[in-house]
C-alpha positions in Angstrom: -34.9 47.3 -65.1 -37.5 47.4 -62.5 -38.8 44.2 -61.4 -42.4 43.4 -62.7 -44.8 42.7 -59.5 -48.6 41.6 -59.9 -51.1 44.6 -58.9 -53.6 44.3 -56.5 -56.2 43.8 -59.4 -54.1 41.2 -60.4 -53.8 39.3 -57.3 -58.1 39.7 -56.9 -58.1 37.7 -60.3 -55.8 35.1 -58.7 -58.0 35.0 -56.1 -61.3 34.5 -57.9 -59.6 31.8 -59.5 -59.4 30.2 -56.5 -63.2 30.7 -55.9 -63.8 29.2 -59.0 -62.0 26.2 -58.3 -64.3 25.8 -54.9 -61.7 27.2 -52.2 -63.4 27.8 -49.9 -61.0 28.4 -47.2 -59.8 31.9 -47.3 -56.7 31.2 -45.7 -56.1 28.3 -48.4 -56.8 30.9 -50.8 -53.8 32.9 -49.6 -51.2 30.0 -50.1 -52.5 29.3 -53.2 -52.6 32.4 -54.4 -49.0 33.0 -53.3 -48.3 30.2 -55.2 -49.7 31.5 -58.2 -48.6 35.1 -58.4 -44.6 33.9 -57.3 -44.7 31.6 -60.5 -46.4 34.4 -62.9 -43.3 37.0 -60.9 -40.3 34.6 -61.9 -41.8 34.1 -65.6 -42.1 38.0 -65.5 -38.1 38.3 -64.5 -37.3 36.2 -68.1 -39.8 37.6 -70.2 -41.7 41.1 -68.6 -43.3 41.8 -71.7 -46.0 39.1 -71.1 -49.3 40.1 -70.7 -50.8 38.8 -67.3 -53.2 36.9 -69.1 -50.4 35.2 -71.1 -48.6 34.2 -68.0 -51.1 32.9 -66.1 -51.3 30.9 -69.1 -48.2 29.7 -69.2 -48.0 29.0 -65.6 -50.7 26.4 -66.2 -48.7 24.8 -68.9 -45.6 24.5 -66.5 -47.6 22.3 -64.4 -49.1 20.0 -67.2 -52.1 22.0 -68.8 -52.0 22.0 -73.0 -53.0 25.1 -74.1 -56.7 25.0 -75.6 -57.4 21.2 -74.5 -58.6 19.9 -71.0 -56.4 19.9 -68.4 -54.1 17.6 -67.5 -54.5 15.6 -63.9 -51.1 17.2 -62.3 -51.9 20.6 -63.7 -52.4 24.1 -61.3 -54.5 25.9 -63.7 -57.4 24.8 -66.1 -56.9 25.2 -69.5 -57.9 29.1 -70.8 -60.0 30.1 -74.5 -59.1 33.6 -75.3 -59.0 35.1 -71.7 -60.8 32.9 -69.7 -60.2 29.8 -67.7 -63.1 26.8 -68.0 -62.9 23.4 -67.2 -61.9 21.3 -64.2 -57.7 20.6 -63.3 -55.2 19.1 -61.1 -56.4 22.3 -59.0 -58.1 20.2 -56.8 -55.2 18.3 -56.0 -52.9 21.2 -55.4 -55.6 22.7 -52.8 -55.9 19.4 -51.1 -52.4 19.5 -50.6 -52.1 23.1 -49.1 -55.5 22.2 -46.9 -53.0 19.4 -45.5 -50.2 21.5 -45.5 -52.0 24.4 -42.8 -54.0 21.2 -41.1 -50.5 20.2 -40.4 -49.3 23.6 -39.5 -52.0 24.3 -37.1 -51.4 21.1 -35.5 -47.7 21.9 -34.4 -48.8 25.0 -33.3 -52.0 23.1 -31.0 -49.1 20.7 -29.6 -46.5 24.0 -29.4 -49.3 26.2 -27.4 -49.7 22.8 -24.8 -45.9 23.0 -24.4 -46.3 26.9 -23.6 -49.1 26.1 -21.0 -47.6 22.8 -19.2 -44.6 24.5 -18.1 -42.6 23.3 -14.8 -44.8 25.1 -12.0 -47.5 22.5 -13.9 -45.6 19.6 -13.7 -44.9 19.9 -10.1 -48.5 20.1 -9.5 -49.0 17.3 -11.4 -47.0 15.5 -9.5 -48.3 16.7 -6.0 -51.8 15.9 -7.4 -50.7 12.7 -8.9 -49.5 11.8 -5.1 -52.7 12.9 -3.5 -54.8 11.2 -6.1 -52.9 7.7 -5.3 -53.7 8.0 -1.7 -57.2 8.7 -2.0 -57.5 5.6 -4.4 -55.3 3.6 -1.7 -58.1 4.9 1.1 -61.2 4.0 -1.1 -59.7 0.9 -2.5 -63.3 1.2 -5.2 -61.5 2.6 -8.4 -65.6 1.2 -10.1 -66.3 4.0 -7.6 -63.8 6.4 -8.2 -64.3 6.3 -11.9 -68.4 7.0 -11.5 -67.0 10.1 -9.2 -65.2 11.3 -12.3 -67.6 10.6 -14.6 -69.9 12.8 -12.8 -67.1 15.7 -11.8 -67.0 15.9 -16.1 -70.3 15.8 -16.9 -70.4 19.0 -14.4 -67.6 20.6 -15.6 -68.6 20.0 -19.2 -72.1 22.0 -17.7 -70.8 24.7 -16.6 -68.0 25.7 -18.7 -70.7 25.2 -22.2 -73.3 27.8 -20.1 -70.9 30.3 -18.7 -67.6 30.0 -20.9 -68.3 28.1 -24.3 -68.9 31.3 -26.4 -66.2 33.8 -24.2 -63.4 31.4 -24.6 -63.9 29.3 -28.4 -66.3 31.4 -30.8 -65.5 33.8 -32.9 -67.7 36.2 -34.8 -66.6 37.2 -38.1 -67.5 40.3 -40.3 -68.0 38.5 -43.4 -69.2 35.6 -44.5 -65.7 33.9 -45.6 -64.2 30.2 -44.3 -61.0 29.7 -42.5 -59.4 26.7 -42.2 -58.0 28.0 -38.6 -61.4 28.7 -37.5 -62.3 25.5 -38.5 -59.6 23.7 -36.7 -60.8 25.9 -34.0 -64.1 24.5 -33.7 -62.7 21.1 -33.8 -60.2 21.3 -30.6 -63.8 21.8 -29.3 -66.4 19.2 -30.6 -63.3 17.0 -29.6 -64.0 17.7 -25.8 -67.0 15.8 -26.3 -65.2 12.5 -27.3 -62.4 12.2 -25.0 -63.9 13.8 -21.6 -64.8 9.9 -21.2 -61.6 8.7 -21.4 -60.7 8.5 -17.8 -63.7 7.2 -17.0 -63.1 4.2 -19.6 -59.5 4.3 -18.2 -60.6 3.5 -14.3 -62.9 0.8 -15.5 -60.0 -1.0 -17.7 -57.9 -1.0 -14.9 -60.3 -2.1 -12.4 -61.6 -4.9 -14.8 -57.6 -5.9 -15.0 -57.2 -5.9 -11.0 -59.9 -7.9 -10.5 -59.4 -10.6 -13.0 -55.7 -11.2 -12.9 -53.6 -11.4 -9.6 -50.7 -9.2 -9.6 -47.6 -8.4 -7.3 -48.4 -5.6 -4.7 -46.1 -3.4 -5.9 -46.8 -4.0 -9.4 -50.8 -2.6 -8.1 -48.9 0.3 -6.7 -47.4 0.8 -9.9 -50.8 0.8 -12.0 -52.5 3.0 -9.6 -50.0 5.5 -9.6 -49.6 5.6 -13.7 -53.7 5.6 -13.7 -53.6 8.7 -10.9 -50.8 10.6 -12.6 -53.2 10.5 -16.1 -56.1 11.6 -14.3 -54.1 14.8 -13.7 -52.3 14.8 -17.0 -55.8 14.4 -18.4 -57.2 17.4 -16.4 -54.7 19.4 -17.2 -54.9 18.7 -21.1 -58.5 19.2 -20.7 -58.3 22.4 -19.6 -55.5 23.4 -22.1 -58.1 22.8 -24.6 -61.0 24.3 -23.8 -59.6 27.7 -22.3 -55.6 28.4 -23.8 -55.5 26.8 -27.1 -59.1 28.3 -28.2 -57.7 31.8 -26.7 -54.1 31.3 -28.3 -55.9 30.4 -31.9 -57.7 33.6 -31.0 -55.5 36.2 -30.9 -53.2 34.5 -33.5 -56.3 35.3 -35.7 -57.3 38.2 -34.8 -53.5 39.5 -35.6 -53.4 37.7 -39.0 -56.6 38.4 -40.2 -57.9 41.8 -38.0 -60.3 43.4 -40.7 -62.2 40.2 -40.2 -62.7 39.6 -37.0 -65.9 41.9 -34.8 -64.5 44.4 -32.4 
C-alpha cells in the first residue's frame, strides 16, 4: 500500500495554523509545520483511512489536548468543534522552543562562519600586529592616550562603513511582507556593533587605571600590554567579521534557502 503523504493544501492548512497561533517567523513556521505534518504521516501509516481533519485531531490529543474541552498546557494543538481549531494551547510553548532551537542554530553557525574567516594567514597577522601594537604602546608609554586614539579610529570607522557599506553588506530586501527569524538574527549581529565597538576603549582605560594604582613587576607590565595589544587586534579583526562576512555569509545562506523571497 502506498504510503499516505499530506498535500500541498494540506500543508497550507498546517501553516495557517501556525498563523493563527501568532508565528510569526516564517522560518519557525517551517519547523513547526514539519512537526506537525510528520506526526499526522506516522498516524496515517497505522490507520490511512483517517480523514486529515481527524488526524490533526488526534495529533493534538497525543500531546495533551481533550477532545472538545480547552487545551491542556503541554498540548501542540488547541482543541477543534467540528472542523475547526479555537482556543489558546501549549502551542505557544512548543514555538518558543523551536524559536530557541534556530536562535541556537544560528548561533553555531555565527561562531562556525568566524572560524571560516580567522583562518591561519589571520592569525599570523594577528600576531605581527599584536607585536607592532606593543611597541608603539612601549614608545608612547600613554595607553589614557592610546585608548582616546581608538576611540576616535572607531567612531570613524563606524562613519564610514554605516554611509558607504551599511545597506551593501547587512540589509536585505524581501518580496513579501513575511518575518524570519534569520533575518532577524541578522539585524542583530548589527545593532550589536553599536554596543561593543567601545570595548577596547573601556579595555585601555581598565588597564591603565590598574598600572597606575598598583605597582607591578616589569615583566609582569610587559605581559598586560602585550595581552591588551594582542585583543586590540583580536577585537579588529572580530569587528570586521561582523559587520562584512557574517552579514554576507547569513546572506547567501538565505538567499539559497529561501530564493522566491529574496529581490533580485
Amino acid at each position: 500500500m502506498t504510503e499516505r503523504k499530506l498535500t500541498p493544501e494540506q500543508i497550507d492548512n498546517l501553516f495557517e495554523l501556525c498563523e493563527f497561533h501568532n508565528v510569526h517567523y516564517y522560518d519557525v513556521q517551517i519547523e513547526l509545520v514539519d512537526h506537525l505534518a510528520s506526526a499526522i504521516e506516522v498516524l496515517w501509516e497505522t490507520n490511512p483511512k483517517l480523514s486529515f481533519e481527524e488526524a490533526a485531531f488526534q495529533v493534538g490529543e497525543q500531546f495533551g489536548v481533550e477532545p472538545f474541552s480547552h487545551s491542556s498546557y503541554n498540548s501542540i494543538l488547541p482543541s477543534i468543534i467540528g472542523l475547526h481549531f479555537i482556543e489558546e494551547s501549549g502551542f505557544e510553548a512548543i514555538k518558543v522552543a523551536k524559536e530557541k532551537e534556530l536562535h541556537r542554530k544560528y548561533h553555531r553557525l555565527q561562531w562556525q562562519y568566524i572560524g571560516e574567516f580567522y583562518r591561519l594567514p589571520k592569525i599570523m597577522l594577528t600576531i605581527a600586529i599584536s607585536l607592532l601594537l606593543f611597541a608603539v604602546m612601549k614608545m608612547s608609554s600613554n595607553l589614557g592616550l592610546l585608548g582616546l586614539i581608538s576611540l576616535g579610529i572607531y567612531s570613524i570607522s563606524l562613519l564610514i562603513y554605516l554611509v558607504f557599506f551599511f545597506k551593501k553588506e547587512s540589509q536585505l530586501e524581501l518580496t513579501t511582507g513575511k518575518s524570519f527569524l534569520q533575518i532577524d538574527y541578522l539585524n542583530s549581529i548589527r545593532s550589536s556593533l553599536f554596543t561593543i565597538g567601545f570595548l577596547p576603549f573601556n579595555l585601555i582605560n581598565i588597564a591603565n587605571i590598574v598600572l597606575r594604582e598598583f605597582k607591578f613587576p616589569q615583566t609582569s607590565i610587559y605581559f598586560l600590554e602585550l595581552l591588551i595589544a594582542f585583543l586590540l587586534t583580536l577585537f579588529v579583526y572580530l569587528m570586521i567579521a561582523m559587520c562584512s562576512y557574517i552579514p554576507r555569509r547569513i546572506k547567501d545562506d538565505f538567499t539559497r534557502e529561501f530564493p522566491q523571497f529574496v529581490k533580485s
